[in-house]
mmCIF file of the C-alpha atoms, coordinates in Angstrom:
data_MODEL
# 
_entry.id   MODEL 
# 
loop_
_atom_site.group_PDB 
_atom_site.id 
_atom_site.type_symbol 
_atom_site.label_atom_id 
_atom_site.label_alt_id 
_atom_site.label_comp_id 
_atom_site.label_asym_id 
_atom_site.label_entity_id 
_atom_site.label_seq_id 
_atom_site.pdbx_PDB_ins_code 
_atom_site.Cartn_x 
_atom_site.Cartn_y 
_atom_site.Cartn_z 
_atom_site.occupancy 
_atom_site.B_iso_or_equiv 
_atom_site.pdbx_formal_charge 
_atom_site.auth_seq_id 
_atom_site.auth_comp_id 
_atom_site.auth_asym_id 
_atom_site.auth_atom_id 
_atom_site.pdbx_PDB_model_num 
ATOM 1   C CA . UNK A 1 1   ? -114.646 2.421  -44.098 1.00 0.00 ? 1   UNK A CA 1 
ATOM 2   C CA . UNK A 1 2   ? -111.569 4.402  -43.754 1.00 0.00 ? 2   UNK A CA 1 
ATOM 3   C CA . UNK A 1 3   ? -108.613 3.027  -44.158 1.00 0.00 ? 3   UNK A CA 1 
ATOM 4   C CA . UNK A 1 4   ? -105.645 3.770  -42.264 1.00 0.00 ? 4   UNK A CA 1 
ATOM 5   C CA . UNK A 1 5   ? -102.064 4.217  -42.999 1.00 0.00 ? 5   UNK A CA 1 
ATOM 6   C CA . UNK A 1 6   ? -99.581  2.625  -40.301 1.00 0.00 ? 6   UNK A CA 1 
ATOM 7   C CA . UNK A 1 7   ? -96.047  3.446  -39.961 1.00 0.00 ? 7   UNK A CA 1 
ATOM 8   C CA . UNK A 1 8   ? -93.779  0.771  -39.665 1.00 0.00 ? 8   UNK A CA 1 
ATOM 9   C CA . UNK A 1 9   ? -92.319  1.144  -36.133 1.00 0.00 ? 9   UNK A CA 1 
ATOM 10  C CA . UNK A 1 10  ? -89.384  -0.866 -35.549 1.00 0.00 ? 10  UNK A CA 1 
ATOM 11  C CA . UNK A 1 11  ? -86.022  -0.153 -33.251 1.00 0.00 ? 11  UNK A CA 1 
ATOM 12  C CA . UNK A 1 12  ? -84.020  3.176  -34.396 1.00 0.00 ? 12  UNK A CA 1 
ATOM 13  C CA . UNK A 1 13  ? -80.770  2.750  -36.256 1.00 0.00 ? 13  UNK A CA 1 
ATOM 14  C CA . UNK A 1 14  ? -78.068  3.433  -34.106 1.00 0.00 ? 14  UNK A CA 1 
ATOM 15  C CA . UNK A 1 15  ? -74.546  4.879  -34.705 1.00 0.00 ? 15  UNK A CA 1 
ATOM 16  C CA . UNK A 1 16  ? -71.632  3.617  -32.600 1.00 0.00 ? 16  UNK A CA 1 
ATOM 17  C CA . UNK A 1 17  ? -69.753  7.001  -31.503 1.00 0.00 ? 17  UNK A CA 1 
ATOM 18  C CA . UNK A 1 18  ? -66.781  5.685  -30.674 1.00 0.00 ? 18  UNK A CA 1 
ATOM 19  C CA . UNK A 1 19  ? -66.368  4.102  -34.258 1.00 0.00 ? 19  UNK A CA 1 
ATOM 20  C CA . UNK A 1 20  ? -67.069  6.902  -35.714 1.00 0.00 ? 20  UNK A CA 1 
ATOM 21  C CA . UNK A 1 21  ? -64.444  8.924  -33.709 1.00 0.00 ? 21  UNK A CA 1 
ATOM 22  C CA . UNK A 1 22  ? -62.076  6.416  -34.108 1.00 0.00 ? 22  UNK A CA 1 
ATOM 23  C CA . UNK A 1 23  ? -62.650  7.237  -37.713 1.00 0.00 ? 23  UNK A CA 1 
ATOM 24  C CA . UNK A 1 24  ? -61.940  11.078 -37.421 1.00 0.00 ? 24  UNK A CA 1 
ATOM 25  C CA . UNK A 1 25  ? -58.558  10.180 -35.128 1.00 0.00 ? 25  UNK A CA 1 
ATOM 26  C CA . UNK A 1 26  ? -57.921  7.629  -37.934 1.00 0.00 ? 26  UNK A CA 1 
ATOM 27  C CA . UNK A 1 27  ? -58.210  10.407 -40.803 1.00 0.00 ? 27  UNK A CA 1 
ATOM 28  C CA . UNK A 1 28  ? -55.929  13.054 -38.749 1.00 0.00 ? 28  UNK A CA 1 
ATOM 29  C CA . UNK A 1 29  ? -53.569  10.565 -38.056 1.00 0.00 ? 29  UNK A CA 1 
ATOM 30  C CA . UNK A 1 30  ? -53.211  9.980  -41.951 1.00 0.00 ? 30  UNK A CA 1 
ATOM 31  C CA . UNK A 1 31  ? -54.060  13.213 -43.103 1.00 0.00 ? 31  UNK A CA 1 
ATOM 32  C CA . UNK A 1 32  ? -54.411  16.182 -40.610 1.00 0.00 ? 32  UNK A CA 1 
ATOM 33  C CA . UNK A 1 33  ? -57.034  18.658 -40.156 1.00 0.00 ? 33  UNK A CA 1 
ATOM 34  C CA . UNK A 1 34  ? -57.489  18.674 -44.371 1.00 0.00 ? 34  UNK A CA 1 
ATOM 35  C CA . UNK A 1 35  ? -58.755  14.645 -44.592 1.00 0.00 ? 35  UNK A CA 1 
ATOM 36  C CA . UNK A 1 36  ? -60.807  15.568 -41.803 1.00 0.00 ? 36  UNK A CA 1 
ATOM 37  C CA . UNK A 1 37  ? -64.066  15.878 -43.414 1.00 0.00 ? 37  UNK A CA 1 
ATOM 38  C CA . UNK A 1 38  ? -67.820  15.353 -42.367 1.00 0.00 ? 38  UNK A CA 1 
ATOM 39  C CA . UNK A 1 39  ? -67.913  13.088 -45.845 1.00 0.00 ? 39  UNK A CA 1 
ATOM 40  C CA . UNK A 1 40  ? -64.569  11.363 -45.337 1.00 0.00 ? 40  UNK A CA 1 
ATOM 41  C CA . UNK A 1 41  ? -65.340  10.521 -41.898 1.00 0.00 ? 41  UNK A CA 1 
ATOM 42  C CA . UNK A 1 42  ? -68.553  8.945  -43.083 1.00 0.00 ? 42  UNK A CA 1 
ATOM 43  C CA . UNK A 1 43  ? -66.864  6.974  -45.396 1.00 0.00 ? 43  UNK A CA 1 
ATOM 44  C CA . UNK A 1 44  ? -64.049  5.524  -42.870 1.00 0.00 ? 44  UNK A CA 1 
ATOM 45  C CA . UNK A 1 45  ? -67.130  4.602  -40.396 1.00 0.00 ? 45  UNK A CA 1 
ATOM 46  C CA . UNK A 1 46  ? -68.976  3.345  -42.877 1.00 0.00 ? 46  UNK A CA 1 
ATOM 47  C CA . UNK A 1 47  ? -72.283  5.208  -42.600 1.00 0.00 ? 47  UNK A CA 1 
ATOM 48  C CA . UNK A 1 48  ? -73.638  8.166  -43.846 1.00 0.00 ? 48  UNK A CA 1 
ATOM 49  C CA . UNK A 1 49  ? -72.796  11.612 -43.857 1.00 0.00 ? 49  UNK A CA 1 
ATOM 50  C CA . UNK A 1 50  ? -76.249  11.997 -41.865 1.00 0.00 ? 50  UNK A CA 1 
ATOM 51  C CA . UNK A 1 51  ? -74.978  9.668  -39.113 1.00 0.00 ? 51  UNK A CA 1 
ATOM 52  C CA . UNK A 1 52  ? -72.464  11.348 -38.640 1.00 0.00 ? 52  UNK A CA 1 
ATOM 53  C CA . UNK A 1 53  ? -74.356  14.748 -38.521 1.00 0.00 ? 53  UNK A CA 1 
ATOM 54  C CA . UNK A 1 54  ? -76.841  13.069 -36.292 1.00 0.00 ? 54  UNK A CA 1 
ATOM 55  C CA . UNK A 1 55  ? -74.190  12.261 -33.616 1.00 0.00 ? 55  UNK A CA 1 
ATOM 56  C CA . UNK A 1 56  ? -72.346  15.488 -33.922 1.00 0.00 ? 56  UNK A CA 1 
ATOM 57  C CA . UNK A 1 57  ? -74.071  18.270 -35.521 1.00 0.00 ? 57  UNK A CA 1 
ATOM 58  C CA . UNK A 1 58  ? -70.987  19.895 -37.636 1.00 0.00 ? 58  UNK A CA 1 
ATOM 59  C CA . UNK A 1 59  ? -67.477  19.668 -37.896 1.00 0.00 ? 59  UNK A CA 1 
ATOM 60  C CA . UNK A 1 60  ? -67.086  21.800 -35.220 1.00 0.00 ? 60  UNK A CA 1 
ATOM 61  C CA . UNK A 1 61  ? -68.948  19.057 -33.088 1.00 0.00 ? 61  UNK A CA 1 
ATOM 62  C CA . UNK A 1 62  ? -66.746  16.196 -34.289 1.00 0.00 ? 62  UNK A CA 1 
ATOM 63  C CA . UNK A 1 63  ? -63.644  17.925 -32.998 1.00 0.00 ? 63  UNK A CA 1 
ATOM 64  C CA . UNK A 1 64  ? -64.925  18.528 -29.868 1.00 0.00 ? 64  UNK A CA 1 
ATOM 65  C CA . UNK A 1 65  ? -66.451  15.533 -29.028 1.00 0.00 ? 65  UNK A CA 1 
ATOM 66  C CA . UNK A 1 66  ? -62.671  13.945 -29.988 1.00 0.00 ? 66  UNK A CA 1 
ATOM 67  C CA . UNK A 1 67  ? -60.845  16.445 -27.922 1.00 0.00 ? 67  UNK A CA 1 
ATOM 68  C CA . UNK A 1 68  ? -63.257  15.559 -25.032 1.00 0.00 ? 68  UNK A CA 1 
ATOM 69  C CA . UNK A 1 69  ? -62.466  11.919 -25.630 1.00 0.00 ? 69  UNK A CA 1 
ATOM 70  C CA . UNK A 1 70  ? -58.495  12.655 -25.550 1.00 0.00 ? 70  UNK A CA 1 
ATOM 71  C CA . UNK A 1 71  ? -58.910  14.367 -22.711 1.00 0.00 ? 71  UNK A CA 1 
ATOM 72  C CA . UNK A 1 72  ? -61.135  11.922 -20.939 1.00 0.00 ? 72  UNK A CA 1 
ATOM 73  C CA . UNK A 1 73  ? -58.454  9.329  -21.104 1.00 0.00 ? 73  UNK A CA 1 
ATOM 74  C CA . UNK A 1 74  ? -55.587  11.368 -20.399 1.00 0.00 ? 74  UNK A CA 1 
ATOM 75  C CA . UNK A 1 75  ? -57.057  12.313 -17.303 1.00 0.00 ? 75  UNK A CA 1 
ATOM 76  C CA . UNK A 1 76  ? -57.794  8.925  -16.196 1.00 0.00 ? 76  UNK A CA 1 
ATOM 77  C CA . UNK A 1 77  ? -54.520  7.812  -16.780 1.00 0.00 ? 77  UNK A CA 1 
ATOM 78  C CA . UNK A 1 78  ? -53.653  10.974 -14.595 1.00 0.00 ? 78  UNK A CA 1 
ATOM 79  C CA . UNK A 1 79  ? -56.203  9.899  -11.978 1.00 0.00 ? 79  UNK A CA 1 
ATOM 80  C CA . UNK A 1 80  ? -54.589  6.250  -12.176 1.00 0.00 ? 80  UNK A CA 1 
ATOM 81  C CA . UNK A 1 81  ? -51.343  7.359  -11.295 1.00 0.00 ? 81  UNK A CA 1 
ATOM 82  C CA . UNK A 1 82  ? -52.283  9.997  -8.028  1.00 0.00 ? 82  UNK A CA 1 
ATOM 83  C CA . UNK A 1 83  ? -53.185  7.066  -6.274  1.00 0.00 ? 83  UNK A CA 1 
ATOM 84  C CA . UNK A 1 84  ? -56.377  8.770  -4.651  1.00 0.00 ? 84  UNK A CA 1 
ATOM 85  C CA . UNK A 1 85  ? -53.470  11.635 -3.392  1.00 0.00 ? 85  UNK A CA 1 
ATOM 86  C CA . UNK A 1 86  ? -56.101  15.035 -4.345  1.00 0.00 ? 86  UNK A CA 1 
ATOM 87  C CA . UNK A 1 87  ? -53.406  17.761 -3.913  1.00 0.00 ? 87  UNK A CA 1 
ATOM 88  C CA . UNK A 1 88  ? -52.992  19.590 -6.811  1.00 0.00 ? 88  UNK A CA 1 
ATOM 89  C CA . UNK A 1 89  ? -48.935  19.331 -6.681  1.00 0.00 ? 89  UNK A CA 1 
ATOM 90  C CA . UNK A 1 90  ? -49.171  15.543 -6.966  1.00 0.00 ? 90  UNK A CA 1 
ATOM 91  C CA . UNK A 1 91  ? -52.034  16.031 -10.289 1.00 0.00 ? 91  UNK A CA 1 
ATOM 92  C CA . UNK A 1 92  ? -49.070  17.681 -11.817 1.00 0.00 ? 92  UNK A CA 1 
ATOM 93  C CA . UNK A 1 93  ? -46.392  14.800 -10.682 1.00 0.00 ? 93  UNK A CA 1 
ATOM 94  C CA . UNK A 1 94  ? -48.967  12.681 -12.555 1.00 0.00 ? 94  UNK A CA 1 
ATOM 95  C CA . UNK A 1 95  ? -49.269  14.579 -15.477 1.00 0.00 ? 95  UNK A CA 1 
ATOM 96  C CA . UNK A 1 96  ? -46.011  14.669 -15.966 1.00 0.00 ? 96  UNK A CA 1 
ATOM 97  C CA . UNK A 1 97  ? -45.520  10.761 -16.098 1.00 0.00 ? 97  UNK A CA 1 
ATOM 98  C CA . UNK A 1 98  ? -48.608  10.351 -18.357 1.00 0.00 ? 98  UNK A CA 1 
ATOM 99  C CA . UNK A 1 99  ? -47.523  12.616 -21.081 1.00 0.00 ? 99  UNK A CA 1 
ATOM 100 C CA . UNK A 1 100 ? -43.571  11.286 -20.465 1.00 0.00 ? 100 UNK A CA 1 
ATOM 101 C CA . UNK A 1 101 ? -45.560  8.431  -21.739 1.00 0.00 ? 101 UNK A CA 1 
ATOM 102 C CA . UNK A 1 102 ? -47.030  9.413  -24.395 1.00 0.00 ? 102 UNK A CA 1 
ATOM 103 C CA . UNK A 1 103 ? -46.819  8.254  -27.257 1.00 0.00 ? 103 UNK A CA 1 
ATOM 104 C CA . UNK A 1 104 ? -45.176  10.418 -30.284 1.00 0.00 ? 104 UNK A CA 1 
ATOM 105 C CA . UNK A 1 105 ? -47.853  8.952  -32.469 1.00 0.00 ? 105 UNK A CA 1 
ATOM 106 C CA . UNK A 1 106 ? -50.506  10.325 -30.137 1.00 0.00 ? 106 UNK A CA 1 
ATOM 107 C CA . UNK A 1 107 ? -48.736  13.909 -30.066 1.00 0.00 ? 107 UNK A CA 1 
ATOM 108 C CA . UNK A 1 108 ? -48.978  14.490 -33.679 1.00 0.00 ? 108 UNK A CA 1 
ATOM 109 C CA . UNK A 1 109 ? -52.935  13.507 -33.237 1.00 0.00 ? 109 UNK A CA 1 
ATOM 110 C CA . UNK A 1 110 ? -53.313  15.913 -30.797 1.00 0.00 ? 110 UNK A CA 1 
ATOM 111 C CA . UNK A 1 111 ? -51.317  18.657 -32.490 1.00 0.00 ? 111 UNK A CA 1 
ATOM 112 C CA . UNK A 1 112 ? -53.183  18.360 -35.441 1.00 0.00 ? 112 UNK A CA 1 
ATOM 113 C CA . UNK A 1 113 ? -56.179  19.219 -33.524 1.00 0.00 ? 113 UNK A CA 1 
ATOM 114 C CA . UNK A 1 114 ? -54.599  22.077 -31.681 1.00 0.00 ? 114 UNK A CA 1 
ATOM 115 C CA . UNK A 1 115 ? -54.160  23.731 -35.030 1.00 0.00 ? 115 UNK A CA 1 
ATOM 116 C CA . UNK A 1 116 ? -57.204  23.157 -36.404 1.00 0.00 ? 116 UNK A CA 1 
ATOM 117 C CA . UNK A 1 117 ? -58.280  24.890 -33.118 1.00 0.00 ? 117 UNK A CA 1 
ATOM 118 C CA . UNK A 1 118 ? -56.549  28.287 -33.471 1.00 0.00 ? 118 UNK A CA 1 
ATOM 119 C CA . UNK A 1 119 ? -59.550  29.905 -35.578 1.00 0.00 ? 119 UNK A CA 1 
ATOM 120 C CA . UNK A 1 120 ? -61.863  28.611 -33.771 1.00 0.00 ? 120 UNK A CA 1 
ATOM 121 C CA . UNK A 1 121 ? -62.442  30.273 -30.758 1.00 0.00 ? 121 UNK A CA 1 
ATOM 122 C CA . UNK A 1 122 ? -65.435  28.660 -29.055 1.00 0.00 ? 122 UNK A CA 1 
ATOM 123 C CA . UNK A 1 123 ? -63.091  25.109 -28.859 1.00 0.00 ? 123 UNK A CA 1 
ATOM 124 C CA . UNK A 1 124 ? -59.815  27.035 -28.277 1.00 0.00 ? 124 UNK A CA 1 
ATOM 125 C CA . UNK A 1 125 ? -61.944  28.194 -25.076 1.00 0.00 ? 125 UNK A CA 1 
ATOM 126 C CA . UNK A 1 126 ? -62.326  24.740 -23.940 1.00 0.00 ? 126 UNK A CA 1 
ATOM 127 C CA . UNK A 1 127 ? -59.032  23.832 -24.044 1.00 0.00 ? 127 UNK A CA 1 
ATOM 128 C CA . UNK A 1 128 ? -57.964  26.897 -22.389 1.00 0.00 ? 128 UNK A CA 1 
ATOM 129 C CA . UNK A 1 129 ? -59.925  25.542 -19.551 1.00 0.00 ? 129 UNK A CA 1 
ATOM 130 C CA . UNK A 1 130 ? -58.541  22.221 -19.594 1.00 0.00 ? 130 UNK A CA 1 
ATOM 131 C CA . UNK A 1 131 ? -55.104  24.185 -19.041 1.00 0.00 ? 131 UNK A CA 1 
ATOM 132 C CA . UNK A 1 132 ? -56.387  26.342 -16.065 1.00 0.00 ? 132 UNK A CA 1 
ATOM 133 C CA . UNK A 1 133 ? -57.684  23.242 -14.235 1.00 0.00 ? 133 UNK A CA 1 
ATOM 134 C CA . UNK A 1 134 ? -54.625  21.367 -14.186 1.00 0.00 ? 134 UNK A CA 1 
ATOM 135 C CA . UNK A 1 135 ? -53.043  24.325 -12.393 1.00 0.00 ? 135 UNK A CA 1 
ATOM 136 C CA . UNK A 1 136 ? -56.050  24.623 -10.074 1.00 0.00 ? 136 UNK A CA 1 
ATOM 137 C CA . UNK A 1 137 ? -55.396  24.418 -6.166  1.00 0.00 ? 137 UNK A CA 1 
ATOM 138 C CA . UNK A 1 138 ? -52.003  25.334 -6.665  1.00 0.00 ? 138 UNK A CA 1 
ATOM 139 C CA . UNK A 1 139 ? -50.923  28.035 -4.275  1.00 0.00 ? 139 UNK A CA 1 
ATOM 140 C CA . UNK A 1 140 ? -48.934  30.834 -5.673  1.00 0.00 ? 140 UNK A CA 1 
ATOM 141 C CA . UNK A 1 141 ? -47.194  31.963 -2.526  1.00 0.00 ? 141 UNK A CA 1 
ATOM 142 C CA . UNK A 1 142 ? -45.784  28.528 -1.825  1.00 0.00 ? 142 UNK A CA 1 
ATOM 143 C CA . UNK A 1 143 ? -42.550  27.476 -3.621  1.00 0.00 ? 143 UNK A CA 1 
ATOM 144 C CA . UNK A 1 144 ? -43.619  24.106 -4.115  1.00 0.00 ? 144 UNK A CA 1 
ATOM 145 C CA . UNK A 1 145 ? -46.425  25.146 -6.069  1.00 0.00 ? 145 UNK A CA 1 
ATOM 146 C CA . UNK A 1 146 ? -44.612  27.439 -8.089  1.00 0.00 ? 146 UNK A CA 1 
ATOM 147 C CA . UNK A 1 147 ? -42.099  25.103 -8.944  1.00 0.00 ? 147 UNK A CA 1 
ATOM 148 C CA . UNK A 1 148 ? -44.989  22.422 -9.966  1.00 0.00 ? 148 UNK A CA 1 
ATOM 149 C CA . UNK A 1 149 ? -46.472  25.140 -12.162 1.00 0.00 ? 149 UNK A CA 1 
ATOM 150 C CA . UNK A 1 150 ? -42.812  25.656 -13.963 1.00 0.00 ? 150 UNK A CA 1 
ATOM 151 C CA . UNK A 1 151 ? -42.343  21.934 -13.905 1.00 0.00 ? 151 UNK A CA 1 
ATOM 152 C CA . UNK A 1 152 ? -46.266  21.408 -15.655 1.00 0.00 ? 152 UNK A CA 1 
ATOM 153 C CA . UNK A 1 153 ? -45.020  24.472 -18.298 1.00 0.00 ? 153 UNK A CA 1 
ATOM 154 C CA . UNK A 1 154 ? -41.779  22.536 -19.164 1.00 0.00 ? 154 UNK A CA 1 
ATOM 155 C CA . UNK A 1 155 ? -43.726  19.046 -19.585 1.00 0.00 ? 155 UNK A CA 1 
ATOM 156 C CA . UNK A 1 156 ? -46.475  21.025 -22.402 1.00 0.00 ? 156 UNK A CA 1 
ATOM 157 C CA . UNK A 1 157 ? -43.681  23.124 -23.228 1.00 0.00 ? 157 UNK A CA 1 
ATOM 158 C CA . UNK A 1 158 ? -41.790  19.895 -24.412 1.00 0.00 ? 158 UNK A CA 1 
ATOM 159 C CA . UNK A 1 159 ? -44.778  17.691 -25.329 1.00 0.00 ? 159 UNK A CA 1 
ATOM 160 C CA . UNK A 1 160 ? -45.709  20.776 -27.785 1.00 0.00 ? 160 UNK A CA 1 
ATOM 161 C CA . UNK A 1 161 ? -42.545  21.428 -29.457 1.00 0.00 ? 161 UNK A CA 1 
ATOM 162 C CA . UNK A 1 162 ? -42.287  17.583 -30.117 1.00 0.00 ? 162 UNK A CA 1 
ATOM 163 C CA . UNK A 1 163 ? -45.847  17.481 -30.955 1.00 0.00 ? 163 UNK A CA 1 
ATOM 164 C CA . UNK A 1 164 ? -45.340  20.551 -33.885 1.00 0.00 ? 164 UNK A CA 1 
ATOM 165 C CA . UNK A 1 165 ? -42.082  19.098 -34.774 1.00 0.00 ? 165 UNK A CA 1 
ATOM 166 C CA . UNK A 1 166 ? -40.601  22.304 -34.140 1.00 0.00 ? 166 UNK A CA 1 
ATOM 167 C CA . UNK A 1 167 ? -37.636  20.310 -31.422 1.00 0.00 ? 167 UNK A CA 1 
ATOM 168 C CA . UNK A 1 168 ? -36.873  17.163 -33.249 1.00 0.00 ? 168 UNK A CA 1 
ATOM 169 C CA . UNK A 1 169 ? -36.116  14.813 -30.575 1.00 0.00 ? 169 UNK A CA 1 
ATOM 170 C CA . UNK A 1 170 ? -34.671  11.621 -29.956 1.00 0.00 ? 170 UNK A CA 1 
ATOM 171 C CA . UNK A 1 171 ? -36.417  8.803  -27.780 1.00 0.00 ? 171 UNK A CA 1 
ATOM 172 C CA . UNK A 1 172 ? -32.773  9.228  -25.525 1.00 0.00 ? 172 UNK A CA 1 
ATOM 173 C CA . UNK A 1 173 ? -33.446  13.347 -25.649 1.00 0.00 ? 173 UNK A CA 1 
ATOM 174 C CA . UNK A 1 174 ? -37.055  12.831 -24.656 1.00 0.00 ? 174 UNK A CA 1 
ATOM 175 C CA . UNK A 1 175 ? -36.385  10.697 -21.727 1.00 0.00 ? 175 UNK A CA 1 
ATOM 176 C CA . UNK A 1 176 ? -33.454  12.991 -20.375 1.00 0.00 ? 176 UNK A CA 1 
ATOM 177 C CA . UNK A 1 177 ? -35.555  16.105 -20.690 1.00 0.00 ? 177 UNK A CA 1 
ATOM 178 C CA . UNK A 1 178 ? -38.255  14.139 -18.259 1.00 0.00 ? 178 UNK A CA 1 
ATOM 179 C CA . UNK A 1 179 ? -35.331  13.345 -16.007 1.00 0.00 ? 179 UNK A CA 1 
ATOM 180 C CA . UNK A 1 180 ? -34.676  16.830 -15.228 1.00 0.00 ? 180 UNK A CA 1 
ATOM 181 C CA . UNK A 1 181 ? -38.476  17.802 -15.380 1.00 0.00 ? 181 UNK A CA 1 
ATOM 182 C CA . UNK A 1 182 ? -38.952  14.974 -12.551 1.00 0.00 ? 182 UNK A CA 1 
ATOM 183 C CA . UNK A 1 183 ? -36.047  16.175 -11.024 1.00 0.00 ? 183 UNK A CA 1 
ATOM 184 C CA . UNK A 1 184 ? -37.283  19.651 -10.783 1.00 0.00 ? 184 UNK A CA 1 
ATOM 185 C CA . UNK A 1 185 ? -40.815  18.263 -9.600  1.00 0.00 ? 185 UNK A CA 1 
ATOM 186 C CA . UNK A 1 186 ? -38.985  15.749 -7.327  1.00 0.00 ? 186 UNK A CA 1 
ATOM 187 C CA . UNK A 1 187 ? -37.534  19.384 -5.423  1.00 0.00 ? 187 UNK A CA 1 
ATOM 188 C CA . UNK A 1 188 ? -41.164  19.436 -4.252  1.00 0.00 ? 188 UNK A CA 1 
ATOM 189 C CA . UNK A 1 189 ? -40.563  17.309 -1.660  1.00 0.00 ? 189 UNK A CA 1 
# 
């Protein structure tokens, strides 16, 4: 008689994706773009360096897979705050308050990412998108639209240069500067 060899089958181990993100944000909070390791990341999530493979590939897929995540919940905070208006001049009005918001915590997360970003093109791409569609629907030939556009380029202007610590700003400086950006969007009316 032959005898057969059975597998065990049981229920596949899964990896929670969000803890392992919250890992990778945890690591670049403490350490930039150098703590942020396949290995490291591993280690802060508790699981393997195959885990986290599994979930994201690479590196490369880590990052974007947080980036996505950032930008999946800035948007719906952006979303939360149009109030189901769909123009594009009131998205901006919106993005404005959210990142007025923000966080300077959050910032040097993001920025952190941003540079890690620059040589690679393939993500850079992605957020060069992200960009282009918060300016979408705007209408060039209409001065309320341009002045939204210079309004949005002010509000990343300022976000950035707070986010690099290249403007060192106080909480005071931060709010007036989103005064006058308001202001200027507020002339949309």
């Amino acid at each position: 008689m032959e005898t057969k060899r059975l597998r065990k089958i049981g229920r596949p181990r899964s990896v929670d994706r969000n803890r392992v993100l919250d890992a990778a944000e945890h690591l670049l909070t403490e350490g930039g773009t150098e703590a942020l390791t396949m290995d490291n990341v591993a280690r802060v999530a508790g699981i393997t360096k195959g885990g986290v493979q599994y979930c994201f590939g690479n590196k490369d897929g880590l990052v974007r897979a947080i980036i996505n995540r950032w930008g999946r919940v800035f948007d719906a905070k952006v979303r939360a705050l149009q109030k189901h208006a769909e123009d594009p001049v009131s998205h901006i009005g919106a993005h404005i308050q959210v990142t007025r918001e923000s966080e300077e915590t959050d910032d040097s997360r993001f920025s952190a990412m941003i540079a890690s970003l620059v040589p690679n093109s393939d993500q850079l791409e992605e957020t060069r998108k992200w960009y282009a569609s918060q300016l979408s629907g705007l209408d060039m030939s209409q001065r309320r639209d341009r002045l939204a556009r210079l309004a949005f380029i002010a509000c990343e202007g300022t976000f950035l240069l707070r986010s690099f610590k290249l403007l060192n700003l106080t909480d005071t400086q931060w709010q007036e500067i989103f005064d006058d950006i308001e202001e200027l969007n507020g002339e949309l009316d």
